[in-house]
N, C-alpha and C positions, 0 to 999 in steps of 0.2 A: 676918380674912376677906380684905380688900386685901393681906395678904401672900400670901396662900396663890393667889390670881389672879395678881399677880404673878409670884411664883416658875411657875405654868401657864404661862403666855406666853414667861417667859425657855427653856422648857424647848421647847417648841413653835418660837420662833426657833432655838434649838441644833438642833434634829432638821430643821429646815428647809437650814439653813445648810449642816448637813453630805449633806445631798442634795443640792443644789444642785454642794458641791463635789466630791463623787462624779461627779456626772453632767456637770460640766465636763473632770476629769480624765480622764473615759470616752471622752468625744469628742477631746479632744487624741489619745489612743493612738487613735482611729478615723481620724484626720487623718493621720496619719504611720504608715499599717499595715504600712511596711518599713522592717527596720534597715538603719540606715546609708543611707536612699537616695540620698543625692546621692554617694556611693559607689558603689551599684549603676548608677545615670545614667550617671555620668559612665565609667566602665568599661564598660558597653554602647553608650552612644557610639562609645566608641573600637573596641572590639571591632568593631563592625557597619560604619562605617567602612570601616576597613582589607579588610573583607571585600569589602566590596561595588565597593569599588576596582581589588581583584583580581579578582571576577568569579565569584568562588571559591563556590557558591551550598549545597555542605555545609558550609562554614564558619559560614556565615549560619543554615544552619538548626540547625546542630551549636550554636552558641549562644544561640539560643534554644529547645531542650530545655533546656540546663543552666540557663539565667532562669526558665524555670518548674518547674523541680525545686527548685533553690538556695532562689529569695525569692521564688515564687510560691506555696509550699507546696502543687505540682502533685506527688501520688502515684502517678499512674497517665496516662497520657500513651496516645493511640492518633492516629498521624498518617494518612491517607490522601492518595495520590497521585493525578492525572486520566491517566488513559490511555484516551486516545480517549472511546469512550461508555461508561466503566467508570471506577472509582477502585478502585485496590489499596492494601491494607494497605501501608505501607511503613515505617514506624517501630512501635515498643511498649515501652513502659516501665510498668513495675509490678503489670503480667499474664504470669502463664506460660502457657506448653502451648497459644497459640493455635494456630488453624489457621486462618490467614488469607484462603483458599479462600474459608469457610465465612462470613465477613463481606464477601466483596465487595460495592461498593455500585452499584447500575445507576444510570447519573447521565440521568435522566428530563429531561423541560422543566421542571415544575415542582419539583424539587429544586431542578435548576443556578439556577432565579430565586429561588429563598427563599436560595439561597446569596449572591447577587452583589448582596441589597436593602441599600439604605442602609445598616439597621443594623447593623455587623461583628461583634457581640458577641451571641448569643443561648441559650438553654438548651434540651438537645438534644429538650424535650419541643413544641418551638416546629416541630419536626420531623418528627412522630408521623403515622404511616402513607407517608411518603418513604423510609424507611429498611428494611431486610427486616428482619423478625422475630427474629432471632439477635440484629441489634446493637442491638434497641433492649432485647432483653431484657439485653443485656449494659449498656447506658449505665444501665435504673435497678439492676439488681442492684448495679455497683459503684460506685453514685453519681454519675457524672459528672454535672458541671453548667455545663459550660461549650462550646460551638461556638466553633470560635475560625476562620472561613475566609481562606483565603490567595488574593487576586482582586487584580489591577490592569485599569484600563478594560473593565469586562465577560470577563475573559477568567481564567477560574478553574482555579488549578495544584493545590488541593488543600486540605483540611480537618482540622483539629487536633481532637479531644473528649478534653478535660481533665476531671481529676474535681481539685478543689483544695478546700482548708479556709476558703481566704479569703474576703471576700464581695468577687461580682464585679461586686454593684453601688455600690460604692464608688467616686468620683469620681475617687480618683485609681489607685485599680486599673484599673478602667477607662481613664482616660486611658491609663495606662499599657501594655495591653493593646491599644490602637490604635497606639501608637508600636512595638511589636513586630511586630506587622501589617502597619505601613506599610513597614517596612524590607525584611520578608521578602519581599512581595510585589513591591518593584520591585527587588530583586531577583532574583525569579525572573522579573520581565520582562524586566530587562537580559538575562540568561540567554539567552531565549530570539530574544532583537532578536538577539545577537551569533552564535547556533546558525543563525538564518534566513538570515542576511547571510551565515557562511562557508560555506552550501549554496548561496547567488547567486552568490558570487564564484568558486566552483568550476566550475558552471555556464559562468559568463560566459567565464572563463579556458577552459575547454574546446570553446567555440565559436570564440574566437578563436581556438584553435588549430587546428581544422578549418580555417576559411576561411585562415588562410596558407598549409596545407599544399595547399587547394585553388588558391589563386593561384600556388603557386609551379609546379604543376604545369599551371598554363593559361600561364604566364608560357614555361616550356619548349618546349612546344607551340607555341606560338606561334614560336619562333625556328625551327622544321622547316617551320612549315606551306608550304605550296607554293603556286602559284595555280590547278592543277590539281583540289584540294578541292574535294570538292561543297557547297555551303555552310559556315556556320561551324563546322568541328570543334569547337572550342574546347569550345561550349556544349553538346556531349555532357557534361562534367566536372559540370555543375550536376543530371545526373540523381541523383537520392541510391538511387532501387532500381532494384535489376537487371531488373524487368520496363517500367520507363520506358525504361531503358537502351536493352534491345534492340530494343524498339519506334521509337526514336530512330536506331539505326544502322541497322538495315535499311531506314528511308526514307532513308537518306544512301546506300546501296547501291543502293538500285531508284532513285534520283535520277542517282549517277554512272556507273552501266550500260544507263540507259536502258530499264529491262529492264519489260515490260508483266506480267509474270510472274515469281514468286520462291519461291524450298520451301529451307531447311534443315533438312538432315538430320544430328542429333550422333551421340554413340555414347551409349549406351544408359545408364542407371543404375539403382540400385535405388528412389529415388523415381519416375522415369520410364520406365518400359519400351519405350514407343515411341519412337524416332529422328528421329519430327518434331517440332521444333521451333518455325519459323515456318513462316508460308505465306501467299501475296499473291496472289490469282486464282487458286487453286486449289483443286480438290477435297480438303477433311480424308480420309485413309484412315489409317490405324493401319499405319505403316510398320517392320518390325524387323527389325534388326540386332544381331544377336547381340556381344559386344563382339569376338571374337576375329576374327568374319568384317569386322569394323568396321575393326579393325586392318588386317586383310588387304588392303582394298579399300585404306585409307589411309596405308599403306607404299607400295603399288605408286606414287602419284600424285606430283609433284613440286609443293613449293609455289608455292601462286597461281598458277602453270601453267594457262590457259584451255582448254579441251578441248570436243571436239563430243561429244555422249551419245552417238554411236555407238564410243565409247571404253570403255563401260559395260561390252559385250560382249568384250573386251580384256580385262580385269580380273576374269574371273568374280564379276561382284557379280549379289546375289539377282534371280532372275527377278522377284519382287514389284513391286522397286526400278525394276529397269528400265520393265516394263510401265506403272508409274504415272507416269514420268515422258513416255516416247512419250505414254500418252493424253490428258497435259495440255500434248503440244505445247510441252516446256521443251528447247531445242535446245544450250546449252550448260553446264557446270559446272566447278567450282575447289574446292581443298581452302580453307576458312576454317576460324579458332577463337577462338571468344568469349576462353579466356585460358588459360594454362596446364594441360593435362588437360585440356580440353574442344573438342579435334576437333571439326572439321564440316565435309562438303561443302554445296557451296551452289549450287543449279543457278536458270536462269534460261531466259528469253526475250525480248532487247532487239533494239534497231536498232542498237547500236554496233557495230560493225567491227573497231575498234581492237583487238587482241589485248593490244601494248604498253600501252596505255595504261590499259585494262581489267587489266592483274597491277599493275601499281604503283599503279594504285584500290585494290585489293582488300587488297596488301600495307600501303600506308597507314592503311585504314579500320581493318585488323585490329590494328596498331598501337595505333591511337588506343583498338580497343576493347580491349585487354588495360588497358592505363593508366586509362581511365574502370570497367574491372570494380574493380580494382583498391578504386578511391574508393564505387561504388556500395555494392559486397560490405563493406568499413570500416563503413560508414555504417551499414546494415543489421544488423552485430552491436553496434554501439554503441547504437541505437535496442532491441535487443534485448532489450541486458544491464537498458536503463534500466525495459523493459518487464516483465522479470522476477526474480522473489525470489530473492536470491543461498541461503536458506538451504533451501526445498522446489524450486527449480527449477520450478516454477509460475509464471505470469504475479500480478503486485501488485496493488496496491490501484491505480492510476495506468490500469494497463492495463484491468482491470476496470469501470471510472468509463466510460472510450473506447467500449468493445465494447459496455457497456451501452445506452449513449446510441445507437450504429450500429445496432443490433439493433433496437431504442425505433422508431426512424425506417424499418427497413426494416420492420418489423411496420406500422407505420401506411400506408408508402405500399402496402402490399400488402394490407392489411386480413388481417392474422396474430394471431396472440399470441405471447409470449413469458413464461417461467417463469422465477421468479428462485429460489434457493436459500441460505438461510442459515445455516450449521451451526458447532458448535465440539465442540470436543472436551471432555466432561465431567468436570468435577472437576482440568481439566489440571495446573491451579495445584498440588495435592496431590502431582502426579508430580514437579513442579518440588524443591519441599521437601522429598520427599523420596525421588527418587534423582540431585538437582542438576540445574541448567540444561543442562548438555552433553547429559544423556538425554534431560531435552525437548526439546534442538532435534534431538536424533535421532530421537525420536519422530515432531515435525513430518516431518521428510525424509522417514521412512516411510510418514506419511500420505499426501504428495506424489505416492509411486509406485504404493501403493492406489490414491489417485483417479484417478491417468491412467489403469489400468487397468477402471476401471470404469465409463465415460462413453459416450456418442454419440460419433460422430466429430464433429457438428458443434455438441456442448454447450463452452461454456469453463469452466473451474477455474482459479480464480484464489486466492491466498490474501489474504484480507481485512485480516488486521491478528491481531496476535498469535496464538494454538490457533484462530482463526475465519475459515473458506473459504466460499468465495461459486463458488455454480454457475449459468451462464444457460445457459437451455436454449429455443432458438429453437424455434416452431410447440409449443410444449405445452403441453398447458392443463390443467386441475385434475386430472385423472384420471391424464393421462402425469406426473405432476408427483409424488402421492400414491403413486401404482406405484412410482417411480423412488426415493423418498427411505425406501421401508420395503425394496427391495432394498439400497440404499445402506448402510442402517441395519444389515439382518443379514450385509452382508458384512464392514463393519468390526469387528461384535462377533463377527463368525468369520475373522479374520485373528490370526493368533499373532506379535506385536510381543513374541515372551519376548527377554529379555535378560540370562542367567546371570549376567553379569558385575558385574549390579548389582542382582542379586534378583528382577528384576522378574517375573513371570508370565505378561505378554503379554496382557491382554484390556484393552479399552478400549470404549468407547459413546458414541456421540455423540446432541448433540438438533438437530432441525431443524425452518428453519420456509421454510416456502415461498408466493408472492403471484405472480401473474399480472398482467401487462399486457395489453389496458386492462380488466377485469373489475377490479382492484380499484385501480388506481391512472393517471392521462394522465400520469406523467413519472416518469423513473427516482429523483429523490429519493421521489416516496411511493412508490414500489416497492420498495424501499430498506428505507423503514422499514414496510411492510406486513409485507415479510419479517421482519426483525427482530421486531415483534410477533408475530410467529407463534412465533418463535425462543424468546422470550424465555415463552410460551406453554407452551411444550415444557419448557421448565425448570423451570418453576412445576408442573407436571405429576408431577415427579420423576426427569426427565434421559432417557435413553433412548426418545423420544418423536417423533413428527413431528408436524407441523400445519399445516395449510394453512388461510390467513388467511381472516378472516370477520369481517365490521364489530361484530362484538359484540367483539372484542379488545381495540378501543380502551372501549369503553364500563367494560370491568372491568378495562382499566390503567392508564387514563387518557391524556391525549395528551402528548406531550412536547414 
């Protein structure tokens, strides 16, 4: 009987013993869940490195897809990118036939903060209702089980969901998967510190180089000037628009003519139909000069040549012309011109005398102003260019922001509204994929000249940011607004954008959303985003949609 216990027990230590060492052998391979890894270390050291040295930031990310393929046992890989208030698909490995469209993710308030929390590591179910309905059905269908985001100091570049075999809560996967993290993302901060820096220095370099060119031409000026100058010419040169411009010279003209009275009259164009130009004590009338009779009158005349208006009569110029000038009692005139191509006489009523010294005024001043158009008119297309989208010819996102805020404040001091309008182009992404970027950006262009076509004269169109335009529309308020954006809607879904050459068919549909100041928001960022929720409203809807904002939007999309 003592044997037969015995031999129980040694048999009971044996089946003891060899659990024990199972389940120590289990945890060593749990400890060390990568082959080789002071191999994989030490070779992604050096890789990430070298990258990041260079600045090189798809090198950085190009090696870490191939770390979580290799020896993370990641099969299926989906990267998304942040662009502006959206994240696009931009990488995919181990799914076909997406359409990447159809996964865009609207990056919300309360995403981008479950994105940028402490924890860098979390499972995309930690996610659930942030994400639209396609990818979360997509994250459990193909298992994914990992968030992997890519953030340095609050400032979020974009978001990895891995589906992998390995467990990701293991101590040193984990660790591991933070040291991938960390590199990536300062990284793509260097990235971006060095993209901000060569758009300052470009900047800065091109300021400097205006004000040389502005010195060197006061610098000039200055060795002509005379002391017969009516004050400091010089500082005409600091007007940067041509309507300070002329307002600046003509008090330098009624300064050194003495003259109690002043009317310029140009030749005619097709922004301008009338000939008057300025005028200083006198009656506004709508003066015209045809341009050939303009000619006519201004061939006969001799430059800066001072003349008495009974010279008018001399010249057969328009009975109009004349009679306007007798009734305003203007007793002398001279040929003047703003700058190359832009004639003008310029009549007056001073106390000077001087005939001499009144043509070499006249002659000087005009001088000076050809040289100051010169800098104003530079200034003015460079302010322009900065103002507008090199790619629809529409005014930016920059200018947009400006006119909003102008509007914002003339609406308040006048006690007005103002309409804002937020639209994109539906499904754009799909046109991209599939007839190439070149036809989307030809599409945009074509949008561009749709939209001019179709506005107030005193609404702006601006293009916002990517297939997404933005319309302010001064004094309108829900009704002008809801009118404007279902005509808007059926003119663009009946414009034929076909394009043979690449298939295309030519219809397209947009969604919009539209908010009011001050009715839904005191400042152009919540108007901003009033719109947007409307927008985004319109989408959820099923795209071809308008909407005009109402505080129950936020309550069913929550606030961002």
């Amino acid at each position: 009987m003592e044997s037969l216990i015995v031999n129980i027990v040694l048999v009971i230590l044996v089946i003891t013993l060899t659990i024990l060492l199972f389940l120590r052998q289990r945890q060593l391979k749990e400890a060390r869940p990568l082959a080789d890894l002071e191999k994989v270390l030490e070779s992604l050291k050096n890789n990430l490195w070298a990258s990041r040295n260079d600045g090189k930031i798809q090198a950085v990310a190009s090696n870490l897809s191939d770390i979580l393929i290799n020896n993370l046992g990641s099969d299926k890989i989906l990267f998304f990118r942040k662009q502006s208030r959206f994240m696009e698909m931009n990488y995919v490995y181990g799914l076909k036939n997406i359409q990447r469209a159809k996964f865009r993710i609207r990056l919300t308030k309360k995403l981008m903060e479950k994105l940028v929390e402490n924890d860098l590591l979390r499972h995309p179910e930690q996610l659930e209702g942030l994400l639209n309905n396609d990818l979360q059905d997509l994250m459990r269908r193909d298992h994914f089980n990992l968030v992997f985001p890519i953030f340095w100091m609050g400032n979020l570049f974009g978001v990895y969901f891995i589906s992998t075999r390995l467990n990701v809560d293991h101590p040193i996967i984990k660790t591991f998967l933070l040291f991938l993290n960390q590199n990536l993302s300062v990284a793509y901060h260097i990235t971006r510190m060095e993209s901000n820096n060569q758009i300052l220095k470009t900047k800065v370099d091109n300021d400097h180089r205006k004000i040389r060119q502005l010195e060197d031409e006061k610098a000039k000026l200055a060795e002509k000037e005379t002391e017969d100058d009516p004050g400091h010419l010089i500082e005409m040169f600091g007007h940067r628009r041509v309507d300070e411009l002329v307002t600046g010279l003509f008090d330098r003209v009624k300064a050194g003519l003495k003259a109690e009275k002043l009317m310029f009259v140009s030749r005619p164009d097709e922004k301008n139909k009338s000939n008057l130009k300025y005028m200083l004590g006198v009656n506004r009338e709508n003066i015209i000069l045809d341009g050939e009779e303009f000619q006519n009158v201004f061939g006969k005349l001799k430059k800066h040549q001072v003349y008495k208006v009974g010279h008018l009569q001399d010249i057969e110029v328009s009975n109009r012309l004349t009679k306007h000038v007798e009734r305003e009692k203007l007793d002398q005139f001279s040929t003047f011109s703003l700058a190359d191509g832009e004639q003008g006489l310029l009549f007056w009523a001073g106390r000077n005398n001087d005939k001499k010294a009144e043509t070499r005024l006249l002659g000087r001043l005009e001088q000076v102003a050809w040289r100051a158009m010169v800098n104003a008119r530079e200034f003015e297309k460079v302010e322009e260019k900065s103002y507008t989208d090199s790619l629809t010819s529409l005014y930016n996102h920059r200018y947009f922001v400006k006119r909003l805020n102008e509007e914002i404040q003339r609406a308040v001091r006048y006690n007005r509204t103002v309409g804002l309008l937020l639209f994109d182009i539906d499904d754009f992404k799909l046109y991209n994929d599939n007839f190439g970027h070149q036809w989307g950006d030809e599409l945009l262009r074509r949008m561009g000249r749709t939209l001019e076509k179709s506005l107030r004269s005193i609404d702006i169109v601006a293009r916002y940011g990517g297939d997404e335009f933005s319309i302010i529309m001064p004094e309108a308020d829900k009704s002008t607004c809801g009118i404007f954006m279902d005509r808007l809607r059926n003119a663009i879904s009946g414009t034929d954008f076909r394009d043979r050459a690449n298939g295309f068919e030519g219809r397209i549909t947009i969604s919009i959303g539209s908010a009011i100041f001050p009715n839904d928001a005191d400042n152009s960022e919540k108007l901003v985003y009033c719109a947007d929720m409307a927008l985004f409203q319109s989408k959820d809807m099923g795209r071809n949609r308008s909407t005009i904002f109402d505080s129950e939007l936020i309550k069913q999309n929550g606030s961002r």
